[in-house]
N, C-alpha and C positions, 0 to 999 in steps of 0.2 A: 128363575130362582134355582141355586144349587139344589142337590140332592145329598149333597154331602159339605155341610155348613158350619163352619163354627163361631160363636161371637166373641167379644174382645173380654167377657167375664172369665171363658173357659181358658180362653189364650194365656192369662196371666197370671193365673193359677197352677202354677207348676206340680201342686201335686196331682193334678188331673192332667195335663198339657204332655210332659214330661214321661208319661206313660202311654200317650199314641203316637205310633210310627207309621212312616209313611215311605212306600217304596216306587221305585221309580225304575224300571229296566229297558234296553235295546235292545232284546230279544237276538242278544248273541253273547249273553253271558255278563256283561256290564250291569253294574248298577249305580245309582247314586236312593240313599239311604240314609233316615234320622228321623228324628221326632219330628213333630209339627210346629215347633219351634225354634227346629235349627240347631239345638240342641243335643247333641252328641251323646246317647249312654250307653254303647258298646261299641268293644272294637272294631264289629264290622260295619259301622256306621260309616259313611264316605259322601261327599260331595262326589267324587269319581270315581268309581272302584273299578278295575278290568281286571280277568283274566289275562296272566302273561304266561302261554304257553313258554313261550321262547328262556323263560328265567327258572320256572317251577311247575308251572301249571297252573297254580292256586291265581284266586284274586289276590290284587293289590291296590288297598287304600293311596291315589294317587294325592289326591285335592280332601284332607279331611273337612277343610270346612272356609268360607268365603263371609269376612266379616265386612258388612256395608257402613258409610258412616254421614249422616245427613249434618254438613255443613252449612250454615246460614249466618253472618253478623260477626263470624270468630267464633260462635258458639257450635262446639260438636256434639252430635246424638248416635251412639255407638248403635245398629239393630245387632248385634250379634250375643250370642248365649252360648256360653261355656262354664261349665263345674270345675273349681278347685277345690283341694283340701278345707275341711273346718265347714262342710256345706254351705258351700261361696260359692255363689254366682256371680259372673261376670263376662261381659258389662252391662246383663241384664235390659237388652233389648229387647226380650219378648212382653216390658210394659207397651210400647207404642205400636204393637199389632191392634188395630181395629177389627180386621176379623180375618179369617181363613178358609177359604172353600174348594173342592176339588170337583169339578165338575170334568171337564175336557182334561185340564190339567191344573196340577197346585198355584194355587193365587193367592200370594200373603199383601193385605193393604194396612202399612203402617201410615199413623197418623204424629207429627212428630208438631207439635205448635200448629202456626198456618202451614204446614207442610202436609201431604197427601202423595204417598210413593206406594204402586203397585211392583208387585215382586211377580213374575211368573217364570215356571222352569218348567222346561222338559229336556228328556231324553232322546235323542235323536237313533230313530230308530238303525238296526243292524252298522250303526257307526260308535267310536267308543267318545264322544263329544256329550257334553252335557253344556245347555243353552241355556241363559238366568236373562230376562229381558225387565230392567228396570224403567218404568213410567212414570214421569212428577204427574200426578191429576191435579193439584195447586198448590202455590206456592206465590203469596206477595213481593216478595224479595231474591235477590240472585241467592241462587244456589248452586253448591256443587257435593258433590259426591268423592267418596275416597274409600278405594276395595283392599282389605287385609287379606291375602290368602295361606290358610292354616297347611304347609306337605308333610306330607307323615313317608311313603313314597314305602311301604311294609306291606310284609305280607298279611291279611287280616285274622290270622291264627296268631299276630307279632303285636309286640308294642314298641313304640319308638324309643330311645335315648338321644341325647343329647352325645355328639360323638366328635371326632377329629378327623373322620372320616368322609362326611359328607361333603360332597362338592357345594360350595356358597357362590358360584359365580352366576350368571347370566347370559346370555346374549339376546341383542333385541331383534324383535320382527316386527312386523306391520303391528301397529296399537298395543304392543305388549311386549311379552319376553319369552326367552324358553330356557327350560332350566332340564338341570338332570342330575339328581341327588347322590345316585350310587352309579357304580357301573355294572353292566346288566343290564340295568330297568332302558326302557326309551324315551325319549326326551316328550317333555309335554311341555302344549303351549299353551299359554294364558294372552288370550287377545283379547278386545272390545271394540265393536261398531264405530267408534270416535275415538280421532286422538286421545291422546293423555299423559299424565307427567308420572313417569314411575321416578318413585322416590326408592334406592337401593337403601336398605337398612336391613342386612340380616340381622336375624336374633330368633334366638328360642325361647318358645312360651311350655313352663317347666309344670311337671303335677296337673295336667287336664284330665281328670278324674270321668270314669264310667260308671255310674252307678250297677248297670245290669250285671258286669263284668265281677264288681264286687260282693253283687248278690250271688253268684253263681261260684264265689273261691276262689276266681281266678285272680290274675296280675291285672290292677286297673287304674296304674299313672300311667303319663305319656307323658315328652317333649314332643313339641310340633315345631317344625320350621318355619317362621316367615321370610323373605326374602328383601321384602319391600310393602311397598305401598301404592298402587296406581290413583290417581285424582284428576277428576276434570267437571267440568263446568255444567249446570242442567237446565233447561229451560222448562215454565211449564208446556202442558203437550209432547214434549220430546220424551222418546223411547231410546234406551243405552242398552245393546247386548252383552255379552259376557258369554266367550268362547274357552271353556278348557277341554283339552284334548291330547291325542297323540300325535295331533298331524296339523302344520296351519291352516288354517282357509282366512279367504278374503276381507276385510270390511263389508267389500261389496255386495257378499254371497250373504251373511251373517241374514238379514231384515227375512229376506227370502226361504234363508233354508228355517226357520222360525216359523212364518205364517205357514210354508208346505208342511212341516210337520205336526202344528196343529191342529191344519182341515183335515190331518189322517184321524185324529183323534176324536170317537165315537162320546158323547156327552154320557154321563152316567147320569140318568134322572129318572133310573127306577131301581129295585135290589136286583133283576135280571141283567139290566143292564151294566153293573156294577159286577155282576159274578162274568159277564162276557168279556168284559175288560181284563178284570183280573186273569181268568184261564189265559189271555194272549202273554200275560207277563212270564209264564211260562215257558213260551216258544222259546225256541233255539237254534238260531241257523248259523249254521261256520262258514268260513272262506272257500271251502273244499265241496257245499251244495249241501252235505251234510243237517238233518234236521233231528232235533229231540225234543223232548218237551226235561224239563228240568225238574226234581224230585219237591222241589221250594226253595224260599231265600230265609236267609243269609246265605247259610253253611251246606248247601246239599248240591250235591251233581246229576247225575244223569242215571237213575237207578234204572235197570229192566224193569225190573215189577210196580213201581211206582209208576213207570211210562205206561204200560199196560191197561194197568188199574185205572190210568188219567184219559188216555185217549180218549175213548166217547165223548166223556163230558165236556172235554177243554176242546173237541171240533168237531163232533156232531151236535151234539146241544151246543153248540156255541154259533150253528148254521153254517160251518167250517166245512166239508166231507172232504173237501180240495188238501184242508190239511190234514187231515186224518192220511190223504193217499201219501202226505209228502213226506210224513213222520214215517209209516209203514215201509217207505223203501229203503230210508236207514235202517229202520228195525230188521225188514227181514234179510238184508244183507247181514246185519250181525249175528241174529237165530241162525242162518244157513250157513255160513263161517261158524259157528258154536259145533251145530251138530255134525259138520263133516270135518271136526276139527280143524281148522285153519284157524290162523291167526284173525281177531274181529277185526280188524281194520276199522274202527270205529269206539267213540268214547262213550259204552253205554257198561256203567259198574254193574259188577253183580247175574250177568246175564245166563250165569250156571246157578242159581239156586234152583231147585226142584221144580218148584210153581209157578218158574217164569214161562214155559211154554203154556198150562193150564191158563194162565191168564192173558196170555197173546189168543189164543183160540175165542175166550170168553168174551176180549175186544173184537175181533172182528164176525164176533156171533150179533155184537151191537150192532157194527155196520149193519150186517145183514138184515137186522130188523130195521133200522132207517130208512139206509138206501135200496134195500132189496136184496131177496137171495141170488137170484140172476147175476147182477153183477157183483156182489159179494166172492158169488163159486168163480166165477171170469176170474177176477183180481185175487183173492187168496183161498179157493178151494185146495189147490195143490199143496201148498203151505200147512193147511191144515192137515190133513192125509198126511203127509212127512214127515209132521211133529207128531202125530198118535203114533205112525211107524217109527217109528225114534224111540219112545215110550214101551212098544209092545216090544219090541228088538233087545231092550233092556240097554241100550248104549248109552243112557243119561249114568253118569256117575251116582251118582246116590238118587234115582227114583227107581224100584225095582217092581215090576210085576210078579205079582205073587201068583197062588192058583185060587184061590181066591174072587180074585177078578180086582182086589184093591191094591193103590199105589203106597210103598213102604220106604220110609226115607229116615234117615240116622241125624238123629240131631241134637245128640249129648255132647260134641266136643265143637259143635259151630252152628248159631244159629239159623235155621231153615228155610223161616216162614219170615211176615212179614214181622211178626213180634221178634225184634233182632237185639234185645237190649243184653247187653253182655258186662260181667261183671271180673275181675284178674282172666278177664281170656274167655271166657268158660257162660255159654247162654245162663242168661237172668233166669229164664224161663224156659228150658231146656224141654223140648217138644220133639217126641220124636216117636217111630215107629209110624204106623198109620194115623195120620193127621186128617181131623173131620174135614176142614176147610178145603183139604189137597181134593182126597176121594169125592166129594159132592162135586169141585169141579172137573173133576177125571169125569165121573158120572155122564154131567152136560154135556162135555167135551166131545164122548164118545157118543151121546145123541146126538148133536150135531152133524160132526163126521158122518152117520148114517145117514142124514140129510144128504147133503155134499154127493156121500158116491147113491146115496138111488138118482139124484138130480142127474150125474153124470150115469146114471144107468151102467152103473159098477156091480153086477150085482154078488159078484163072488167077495169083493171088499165091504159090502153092508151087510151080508150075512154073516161072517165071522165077526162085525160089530155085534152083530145084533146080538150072539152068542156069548162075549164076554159083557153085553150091557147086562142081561138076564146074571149071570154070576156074579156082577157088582149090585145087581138090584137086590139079589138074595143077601148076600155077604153084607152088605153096610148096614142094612139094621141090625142084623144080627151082630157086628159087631160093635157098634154104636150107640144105639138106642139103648138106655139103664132104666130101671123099675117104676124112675121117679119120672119118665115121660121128656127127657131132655136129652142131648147127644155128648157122650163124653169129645174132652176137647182131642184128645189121641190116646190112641193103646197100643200100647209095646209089651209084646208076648202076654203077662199074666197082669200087667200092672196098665188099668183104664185110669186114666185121670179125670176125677168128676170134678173138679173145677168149673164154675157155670163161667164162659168165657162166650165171647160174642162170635167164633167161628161158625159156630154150629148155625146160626144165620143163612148163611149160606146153601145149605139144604133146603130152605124154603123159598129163599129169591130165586134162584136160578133159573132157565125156562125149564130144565128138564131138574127130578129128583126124586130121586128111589124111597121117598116117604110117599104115604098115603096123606088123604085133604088133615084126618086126626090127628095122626103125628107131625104135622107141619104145624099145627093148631095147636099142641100143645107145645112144639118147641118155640113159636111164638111167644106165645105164654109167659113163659119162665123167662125168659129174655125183656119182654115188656114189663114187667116185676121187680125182675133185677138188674139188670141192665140199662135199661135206657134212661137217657136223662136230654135235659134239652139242650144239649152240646153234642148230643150222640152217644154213642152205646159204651158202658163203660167196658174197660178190659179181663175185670173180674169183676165177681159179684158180692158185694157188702156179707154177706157168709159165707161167702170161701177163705180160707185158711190165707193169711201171707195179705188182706186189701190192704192196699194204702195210696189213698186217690189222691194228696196232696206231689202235684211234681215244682218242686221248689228248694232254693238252698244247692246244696256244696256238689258236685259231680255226683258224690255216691248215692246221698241222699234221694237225686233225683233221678239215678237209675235205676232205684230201688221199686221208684211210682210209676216208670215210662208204660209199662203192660202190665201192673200188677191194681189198678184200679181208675185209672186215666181214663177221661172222656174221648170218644176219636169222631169228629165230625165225618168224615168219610163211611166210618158204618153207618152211619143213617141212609145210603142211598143202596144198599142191603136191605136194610131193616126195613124201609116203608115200602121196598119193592114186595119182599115178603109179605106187609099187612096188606099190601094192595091183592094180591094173590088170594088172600084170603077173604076178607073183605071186602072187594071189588068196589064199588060205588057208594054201595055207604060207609066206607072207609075213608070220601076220597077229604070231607072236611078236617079229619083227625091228621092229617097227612099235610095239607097245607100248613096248618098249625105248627105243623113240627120244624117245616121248612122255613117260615117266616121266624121261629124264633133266634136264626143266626142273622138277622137285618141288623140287629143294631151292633154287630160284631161288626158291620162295615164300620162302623164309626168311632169303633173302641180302641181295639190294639193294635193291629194292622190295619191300619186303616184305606179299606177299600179292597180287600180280603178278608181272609177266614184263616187263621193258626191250624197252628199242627194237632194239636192236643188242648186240651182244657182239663182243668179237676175234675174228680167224678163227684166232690162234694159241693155245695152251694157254697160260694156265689159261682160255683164255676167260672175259673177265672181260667183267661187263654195264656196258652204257656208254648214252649218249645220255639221255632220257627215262625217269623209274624205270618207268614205266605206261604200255604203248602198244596201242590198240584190238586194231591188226592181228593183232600177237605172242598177246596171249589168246584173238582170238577166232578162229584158225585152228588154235590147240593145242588150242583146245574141238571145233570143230568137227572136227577130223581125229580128236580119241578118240571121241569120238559116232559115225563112219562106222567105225572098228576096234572098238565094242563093240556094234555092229548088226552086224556082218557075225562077230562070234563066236558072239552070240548065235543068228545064221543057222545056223552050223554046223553 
């Protein structure tokens, strides 16, 4: 039995239906993406989407969608679902789903009369081909089948028109055709396991409306291209492929490269299992050897600090440490290209904000505890010692050491930190001078490092640690810590910001931090109060000046909520580190609790993931991103550290 099931009442129900998405990636940047009914309601929805270095960079909606059609007697049964104007549906295929479940991979079983057709698809890993394998399971009567497919052939920041422009031709290959819309794009093929008769009928299908698109302000008609029509004949028992891609392959290859890709695919039939899968959707491997982990889908690339933040949890809790090494070698070719200025040679955004080294350090502090300090200091002690020398040398553009002992970073004309929401130019949430979040992880950082050189019996390099740890131990509560027992969020010169914001967290999880057990206890506290929710820790707190937890509506609107009162699933693996800290063992029930309550998020909105964001108010609903690195791989990682330490017990 799946672990992730839905029946044919849920299926039909479009206002329930219509609202879970389901993603599907190659772990080289491709996706194919839509509802659970096939359903299209945003632009980056795709039957194929790839990145096309060679055109933009950006993905490109290749294949938006592949409409199936159950022939029997002369009578045809459309399964396909698309939104027009005047909320119209059509042609309203998603009545003959029987049910839906994703276990290994997505399996739709429509029931059309005595007819009985399983749908299964997958993504063919680090290839940009997506595989659709049709099955008749019964059928009295001859049958045949006939595939409409939707091109859109745009970039997924674009919407299509209807143009004079488009090439309408064809040419045919083995069981299909290949076509090529514009010039630039590369040609993609549409093949299938068995003969069959393409029927050429261009036309565009005009007004295929996005619902999300339109909730969001944006532009949300479209023309799509069909070309044609392919149709051939089905027996029961018989299985029919369906190849679209960049590249042909075989008939012959099709049965094969199907079943090898499905025995790759690990069953999800528990929430652990479900959060290991999802962190692989992550991965990223290029043609060049090249690894990342990806920030999430749709719309995100390759952030430094998102990658950072991900690591652990998406391949050490995920039983991975092999990729943890594999991601770390692009990483610290790009870090060591950063700091000896050279060019990166590598596609990782962002790798100069402030906190991206603090959090390269704080990653492989993880390792460390996993796999061991021994090999940890082997493989990135040096690394580590270069980026604090980096830091103490002052050569980071905007992190500067102070005398102090704490790190001071300018961040009124561009946002800093990971709260990056930005409003005509200019941060939402303009954070600057000494940041709680930065200095707690400078703090660790620099225990650590004193780790690292006594190991290597450094002793002249861990005693000047040891000496600015002592000035950051003095300095951060004193400049931190306020009357009321909680950590302002940053202070710049005379102006502290008491805003109760979820950074200050961070002082208490970490393994090293310049609070004492009382003041970690009450910054807990106040955060547990006001902050937390069962989505994760909100980003401000219901009495601070500016909350507005609803992120929903037109751009502005929902830049206004993105940090200003927003749930973030990823601070919960902060936050329960911190309770656990405190609380130890008999913490460890309240802490499971907290983690099981994003279970049935697998089966809500991104289904078979965790979102970027949620509201901070009830029903907390998931917003932003269906799939975001951080969100999975701090709820993997924080139940890995509460199922170690029960298992301790």
């Amino acid at each position: 039995m799946s672990y992730l099931k839905f029946d044919k009442a849920l299926m039909v129900n479009l206002q329930q239906s219509l609202f879970k998405e389901l993603l599907q990636t190659n772990k080289s940047g491709a996706y194919s993406y839509s509802t659970i009914v096939d359903c299209n309601t945003r632009k980056y929805n795709g039957l194929l989407v790839v990145p096309l270095p060679e055109l933009d960079g950006k993905n490109h909606v290749m294949i938006s969608s592949l409409d199936a059609t159950v022939i029997q007697h002369g009578a045809e049964f459309n399964l396909g679902l698309h939104k027009y104007p005047g909320d119209n549906y059509s042609p309203k295929g998603h009545k003959y789903i029987s049910q839906f479940e994703c276990d290994s991979i997505p399996t739709t079983v429509y029931r059309v009369g005595g007819v009985i057709l399983s749908r299964e698809k997958i993504f063919m890993s680090f290839e940009n081909r997506i595989l659709i394998r049709y099955t008749l399971l019964e059928a009295h009567s001859p049958t045949r089948l006939r595939f409409r497919p939707f091109l859109a052939f745009r970039n997924t920041d674009e919407l299509s028109h209807e143009n004079g422009q488009a090439d309408r031709s064809y040419e045919p290959v083995e069981n299909g055709i290949r076509v090529k819309m514009y010039q630039g794009y590369p040609d993609l093929y549409m093949q299938f396991s068995v003969q069959n008769e393409f029927s050429y009928a261009p036309d565009w299908y005009h007004n295929i409306e996005y619902m999300k698109e339109q909730e969001r302000g944006y532009e949300f008609q479209e023309d799509q291209y069909v070309p044609g029509t392919f149709e051939m004949p089905i027996r029961k028992g018989q299985s029919i492929i369906f190849s679209a891609a960049l590249s042909p392959m075989t008939a012959a290859k099709m049965k094969k490269a199907f079943e090898d890709e499905k025995s790759q695919r690990k069953p999800r039939t528990s929430f652990t299992d479900c959060l290991k899968a999802a962190a692989y959707q992550f991965y990223n491997k290029q043609k060049d050897g090249q690894r990342y982990i990806l920030a999430g889908y749709p719309w995100f690339e390759c952030r430094a600090r998102d990658m950072f933040v991900s690591l652990p949890g998406c391949t050490l809790s995920a039983d991975d440490p092999g990729l943890f090494d594999a991601i770390m070698q692009t990483a610290e070719k790009g870090v060591r290209n950063f700091m000896e200025k050279k060019p990166l040679d590598c596609d990782i955004r962002e790798i100069d904000a402030p906190d991206v080294l603090l959090w390269m350090i704080w990653s492989i502090q993880q390792y460390a505890k996993s796999e061991g300090m021994e090999e940890a200091i082997e493989k990135y002690g040096t690394l580590v010692l270069d980026a604090i020398d980096f830091i103490i040398e002052g050569k980071h553009r905007n992190l500067f050491l102070h005398d102090n002992g704490l790190l001071y970073s300018e961040g009124k004309s561009r946002p800093i930190s990971w709260m990056n929401s930005t409003m005509y130019g200019r941060p939402l949430v303009p954070r600057s001078g000494y940041l709680v979040e930065f200095n707690a992880l400078w703090y660790n950082a620099l225990c650590f490092a004193r780790e690292i050189a006594d190991f290597k019996q450094q002793d002249y390099v861990a005693d000047n640690l040891q000496d600015l740890i002592k000035r950051v131990d003095q300095s951060f509560v004193q400049v931190f810590r306020n009357g009321f027992g909680y950590l302002y969020d940053y202070v710049d010169g005379d102006y502290s910001d008491p805003s109760v914001r979820p950074n200050q967290i961070f002082a208490v999880s970490l393994e090293y931090s310049p609070l004492n057990k009382m003041q970690k206890k009450q910054v807990l506290d106040i955060v547990t109060k006001e902050l937390l929710t069962p989505k994760g820790l909100r980003t401000l707190s219901p009495k601070s000046m500016g909350y507005n937890p609803i992120f929903e509506g037109p751009e502005d609107r929902r830049t206004w909520a993105y940090h200003q009162g927003t749930a973030w699933p990823w601070l919960i693996g902060p936050y329960l580190e911190a309770y656990l800290r405190i609380y130890r063992l008999s913490g460890l029930s309240f802490a499971e609790r907290c983690i099981y309550e994003f279970e049935d998020d697998l089966t809500d909105r991104g289904v078979t993931s965790i979102s970027e964001l949620f509201d901070g108010n009830p029903p907390y609903r998931g917003r932003g991103g269906i799939a975001f690195a951080m969100s999975v791989a701090e709820i993997l990682r924080v139940k890995r550290l509460i199922m170690k330490m029960s298992e301790s017990n």
